[in-house]
C-alpha positions in Angstrom: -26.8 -58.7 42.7 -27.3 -59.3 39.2 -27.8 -56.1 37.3 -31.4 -55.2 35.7 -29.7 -54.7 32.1 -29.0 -58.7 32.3 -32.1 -59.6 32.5 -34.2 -61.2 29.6 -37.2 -59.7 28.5 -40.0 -62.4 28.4 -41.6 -62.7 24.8 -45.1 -63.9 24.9 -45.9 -66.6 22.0 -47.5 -69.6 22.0 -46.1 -72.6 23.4 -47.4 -75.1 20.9 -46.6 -72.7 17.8 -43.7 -70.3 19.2 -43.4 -69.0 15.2 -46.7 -68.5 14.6 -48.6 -64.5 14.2 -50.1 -63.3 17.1 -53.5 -61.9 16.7 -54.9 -58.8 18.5 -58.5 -59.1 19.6 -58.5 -55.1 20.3 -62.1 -55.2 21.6 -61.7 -58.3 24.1 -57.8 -57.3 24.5 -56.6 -60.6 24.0 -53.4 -61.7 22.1 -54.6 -64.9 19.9 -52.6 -67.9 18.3 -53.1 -67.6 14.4 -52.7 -71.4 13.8 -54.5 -73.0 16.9 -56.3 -70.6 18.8 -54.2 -70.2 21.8 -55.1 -66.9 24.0 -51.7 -66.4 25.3 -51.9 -62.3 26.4 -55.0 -60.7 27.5 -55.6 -57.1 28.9 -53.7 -55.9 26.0 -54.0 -52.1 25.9 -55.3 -49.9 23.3 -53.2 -47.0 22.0 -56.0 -45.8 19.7 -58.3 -43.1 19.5 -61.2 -44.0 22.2 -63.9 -43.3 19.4 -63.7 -43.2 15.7 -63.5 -39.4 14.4 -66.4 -37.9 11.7 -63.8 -35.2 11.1 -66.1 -34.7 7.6 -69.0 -34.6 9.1 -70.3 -31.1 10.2 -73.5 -31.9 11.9 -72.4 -34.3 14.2 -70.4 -33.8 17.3 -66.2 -35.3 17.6 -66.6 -37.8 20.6 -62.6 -37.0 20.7 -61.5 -36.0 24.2 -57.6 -35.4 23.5 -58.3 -31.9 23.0 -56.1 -28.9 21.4 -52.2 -29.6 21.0 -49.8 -28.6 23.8 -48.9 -24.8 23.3 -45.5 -24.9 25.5 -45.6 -20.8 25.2 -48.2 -20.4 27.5 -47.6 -21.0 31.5 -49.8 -24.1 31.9 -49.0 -25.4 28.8 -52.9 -26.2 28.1 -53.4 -28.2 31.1 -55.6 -26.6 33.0 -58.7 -28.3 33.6 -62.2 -26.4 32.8 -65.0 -28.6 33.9 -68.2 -28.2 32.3 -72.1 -27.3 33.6 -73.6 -29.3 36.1 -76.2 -32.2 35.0 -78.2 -34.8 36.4 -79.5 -34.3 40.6 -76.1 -35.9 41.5 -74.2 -32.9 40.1 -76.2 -30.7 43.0 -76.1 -30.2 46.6 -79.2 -30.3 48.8 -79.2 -26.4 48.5 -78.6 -26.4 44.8 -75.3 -25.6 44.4 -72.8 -27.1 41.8 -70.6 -30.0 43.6 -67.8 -29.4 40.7 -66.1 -26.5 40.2 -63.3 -25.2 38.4 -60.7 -24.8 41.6 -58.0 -23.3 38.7 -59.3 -21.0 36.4 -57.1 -19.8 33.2 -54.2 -16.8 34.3 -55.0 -13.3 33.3 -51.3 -13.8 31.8 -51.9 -16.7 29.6 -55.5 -15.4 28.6 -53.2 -12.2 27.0 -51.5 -14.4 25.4 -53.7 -16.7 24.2 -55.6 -13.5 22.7 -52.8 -12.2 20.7 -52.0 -15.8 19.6 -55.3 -15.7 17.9 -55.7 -11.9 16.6 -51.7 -12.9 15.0 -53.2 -16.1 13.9 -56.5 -14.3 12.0 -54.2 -11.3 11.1 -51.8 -13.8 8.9 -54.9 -15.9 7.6 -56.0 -12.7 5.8 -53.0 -12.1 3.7 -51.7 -15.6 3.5 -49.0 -15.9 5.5 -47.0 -19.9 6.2 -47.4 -21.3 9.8 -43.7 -20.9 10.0 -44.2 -16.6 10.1 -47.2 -16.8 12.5 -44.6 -19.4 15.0 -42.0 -16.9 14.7 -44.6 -13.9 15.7 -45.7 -15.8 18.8 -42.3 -16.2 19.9 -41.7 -12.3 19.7 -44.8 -11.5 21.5 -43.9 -14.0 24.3 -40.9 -12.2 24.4 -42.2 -9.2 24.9 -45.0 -9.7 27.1 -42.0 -11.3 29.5 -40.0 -8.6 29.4 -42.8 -6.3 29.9 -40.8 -3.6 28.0 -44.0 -2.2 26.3 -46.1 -1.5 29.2 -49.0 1.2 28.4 -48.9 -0.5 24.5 -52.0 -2.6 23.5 -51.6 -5.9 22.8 -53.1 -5.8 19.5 -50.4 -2.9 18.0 -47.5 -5.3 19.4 -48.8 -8.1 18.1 -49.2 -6.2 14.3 -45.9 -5.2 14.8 -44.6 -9.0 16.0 -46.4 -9.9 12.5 -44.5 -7.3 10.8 -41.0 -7.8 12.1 -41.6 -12.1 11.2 -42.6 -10.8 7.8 -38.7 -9.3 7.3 -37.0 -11.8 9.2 -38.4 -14.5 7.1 -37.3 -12.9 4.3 -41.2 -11.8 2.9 -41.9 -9.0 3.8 -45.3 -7.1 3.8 -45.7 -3.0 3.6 -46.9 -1.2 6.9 -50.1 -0.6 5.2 -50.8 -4.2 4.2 -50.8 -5.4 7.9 -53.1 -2.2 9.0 -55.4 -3.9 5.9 -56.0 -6.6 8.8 -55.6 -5.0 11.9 -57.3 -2.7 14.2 -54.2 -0.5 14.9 -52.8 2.6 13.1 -49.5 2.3 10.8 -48.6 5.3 13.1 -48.8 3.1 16.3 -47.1 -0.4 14.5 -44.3 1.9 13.6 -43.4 2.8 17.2 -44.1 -0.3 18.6 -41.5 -1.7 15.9 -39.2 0.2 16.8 -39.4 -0.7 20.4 -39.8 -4.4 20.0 -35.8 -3.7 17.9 -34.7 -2.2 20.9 -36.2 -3.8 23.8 -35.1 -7.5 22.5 -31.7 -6.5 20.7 -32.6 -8.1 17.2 -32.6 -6.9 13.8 -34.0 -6.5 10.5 -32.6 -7.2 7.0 -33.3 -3.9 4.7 -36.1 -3.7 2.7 -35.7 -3.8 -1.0 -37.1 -3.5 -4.5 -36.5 -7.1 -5.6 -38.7 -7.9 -2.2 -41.8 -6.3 -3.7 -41.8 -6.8 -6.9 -42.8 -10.0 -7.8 -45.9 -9.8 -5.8 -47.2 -6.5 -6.7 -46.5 -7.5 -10.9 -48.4 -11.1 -9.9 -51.3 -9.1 -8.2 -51.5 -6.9 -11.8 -51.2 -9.6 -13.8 -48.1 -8.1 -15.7 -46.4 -10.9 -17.8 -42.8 -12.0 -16.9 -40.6 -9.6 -19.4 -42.7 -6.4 -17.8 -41.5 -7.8 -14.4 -37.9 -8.4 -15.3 -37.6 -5.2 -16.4 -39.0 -3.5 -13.7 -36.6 -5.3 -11.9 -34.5 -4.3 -13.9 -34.9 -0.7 -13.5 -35.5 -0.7 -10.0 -32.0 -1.4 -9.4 -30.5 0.1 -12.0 -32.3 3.6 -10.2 -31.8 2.8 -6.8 -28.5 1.2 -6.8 -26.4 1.7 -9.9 -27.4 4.8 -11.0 -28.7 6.4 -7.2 -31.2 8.8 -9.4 -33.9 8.6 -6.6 -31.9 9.2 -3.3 -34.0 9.1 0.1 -37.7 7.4 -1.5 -38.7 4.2 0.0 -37.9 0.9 -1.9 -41.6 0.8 -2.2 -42.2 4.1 -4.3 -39.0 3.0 -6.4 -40.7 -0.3 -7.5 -44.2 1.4 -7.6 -42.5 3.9 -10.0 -40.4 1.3 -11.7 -43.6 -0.7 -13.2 -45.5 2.3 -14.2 -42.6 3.1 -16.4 -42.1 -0.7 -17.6 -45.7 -1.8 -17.9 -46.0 2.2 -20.2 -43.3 1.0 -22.9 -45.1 -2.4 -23.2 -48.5 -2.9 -24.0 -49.8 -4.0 -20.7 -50.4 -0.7 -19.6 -51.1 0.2 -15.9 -52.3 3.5 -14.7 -50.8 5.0 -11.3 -53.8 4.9 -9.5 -53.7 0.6 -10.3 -50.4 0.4 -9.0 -50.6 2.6 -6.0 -53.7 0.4 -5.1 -51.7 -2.9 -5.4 -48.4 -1.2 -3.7 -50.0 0.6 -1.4 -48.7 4.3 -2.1 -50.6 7.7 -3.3 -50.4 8.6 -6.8 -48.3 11.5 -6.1 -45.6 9.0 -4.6 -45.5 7.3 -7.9 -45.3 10.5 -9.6 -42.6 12.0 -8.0 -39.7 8.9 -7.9 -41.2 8.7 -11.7 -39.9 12.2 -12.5 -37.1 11.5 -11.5 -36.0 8.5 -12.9 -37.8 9.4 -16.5 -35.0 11.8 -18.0 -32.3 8.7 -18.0 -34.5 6.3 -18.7 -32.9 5.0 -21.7 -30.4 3.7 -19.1 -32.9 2.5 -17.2 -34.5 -0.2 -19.6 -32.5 -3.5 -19.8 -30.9 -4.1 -23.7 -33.1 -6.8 -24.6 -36.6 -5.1 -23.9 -38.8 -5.3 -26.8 -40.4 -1.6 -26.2 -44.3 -1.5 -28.3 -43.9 2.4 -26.4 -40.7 4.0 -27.5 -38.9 5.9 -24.7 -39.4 9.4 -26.2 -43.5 8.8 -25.8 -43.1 7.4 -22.2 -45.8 10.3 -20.6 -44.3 13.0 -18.9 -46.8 13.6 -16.0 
């Protein structure tokens, strides 16, 4: 028996013009001779889109029935089948009722997820996070809701904290309080449930630091570059070098660190600015301030051009 992979694969072409273009008639499906006319292949079939798409128009309805893209996290991977309401007498039974129904209805498991796909999906909308951050939240929460090691935990606070962990992993991360800004749940209650989420999947974290903040929070004051660099500068000159503020948060350090940078120049911020953009209380500021102001002329990088000398930085 001769084997399959000899076989010749039949090429269709016209027999009076075998070098000559084919032409496809995509409405009459029929593969046409470009020099005499031939019809050599009929019931060609159409790859393309059954109707053309008005994506631009907003009143009309998209004829396009491909639907949504395949979401392989949930269990039916989108395949379920929802038929719609009955229309026309032939849709109807003698005693009124609907002849179609919907035999499989969506899973209580993948309508949880499908939920927190879309509260993680709005949630990163708000503050502008990349697809590839809202992918890798998904992925947690899919973990999770597996495992089911956060029973009694709402959806919504795991799904903040999925948010929160993809942040750090990804290497941008956001402060507790900038995803409570767009969720319903408490910085209290994301706190525990990221600490659970660590422990129930075995991952990690990379440790938050001043560099990670800090070109955000000078871009949202609209410091210029120098003000930025050198409260870069003596963020880690405090934090790291010198270890003058021992147990404050990277946040408060780099909150702290611009108030004294953005003083000595002349784009002067107030605390009460800067705790608004970093999300800390004024008193925060104040404090990691105090203690980084009394060596502050080793703070300040050589090359600063002060307009506030260091002996009139305000004392609070």
């Amino acid at each position: 028996m001769a084997s399959s992979s000899g076989r010749k694969v039949q090429q269709i072409g016209c027999p009076a013009h075998p070098e000559a273009h084919l032409i496809e008639d995509y409405r009459a499906g029929d593969q046409i001779c470009s020099v005499c006319g031939l019809v050599v292949g009929d019931r060609v079939i159409d790859v393309g889109s059954e109707w053309r798409t008005f994506s631009s128009d907003k009143n009309a309805a998209d004829p396009s029935r491909v639907g949504g893209a395949e979401n392989k996290l949930l269990g039916s991977s989108d395949l379920s089948t929802m038929i719609g309401d009955a229309r026309g007498a032939a849709s109807f039974t003698a005693d009124g009722q609907s002849k179609y129904q919907n035999r499989r209805q969506m899973s209580s498991s993948d309508r949880a997820l499908t939920n927190a796909f879309r509260e993680i999906a709005l949630m990163a909308d708000r503050i502008s996070l990349p697809r590839t951050i809202v992918d890798r939240s998904n992925n947690l929460f899919k973990q999770v809701h597996d495992g089911r090691n956060l029973k009694g935990r709402s959806n919504d606070a795991i799904a903040s904290a999925c948010l929160y962990i993809s942040c750090r992993q990804e290497g941008v991360p956001r402060t507790f309080k900038e995803i409570c800004a767009v969720s319903k749940i408490s910085k209290k209650e994301i706190g525990r449930c990221f600490k659970l989420i660590l422990k129930a999947l075995d991952t990690t974290v990379d440790m938050i630091t001043t560099g990670d903040f800090m070109s955000r929070f000078c871009a949202n004051l609209r410091l210029p570059n120098y003000v930025q660099r050198a409260a870069t500068y003596i963020a880690r000159r405090a934090a790291k070098e010198l270890d003058i503020v021992p147990g404050r948060s990277p946040i408060s350090v780099a909150a702290a660190a611009i108030y004294m940078a953005s003083q000595a120049s002349e784009d002067k911020k107030t605390q009460k600015e800067i705790g608004d953009i970093a999300g800390v209380a004024d008193v925060t500021i104040r404090q990691s301030y105090k203690l980084m102001l009394p060596r502050a002329a080793e703070l300040f990088p050589p090359d600063f051009n002060f307009h506030t000398p260091i002996e009139d930085l305000p004392e609070l």
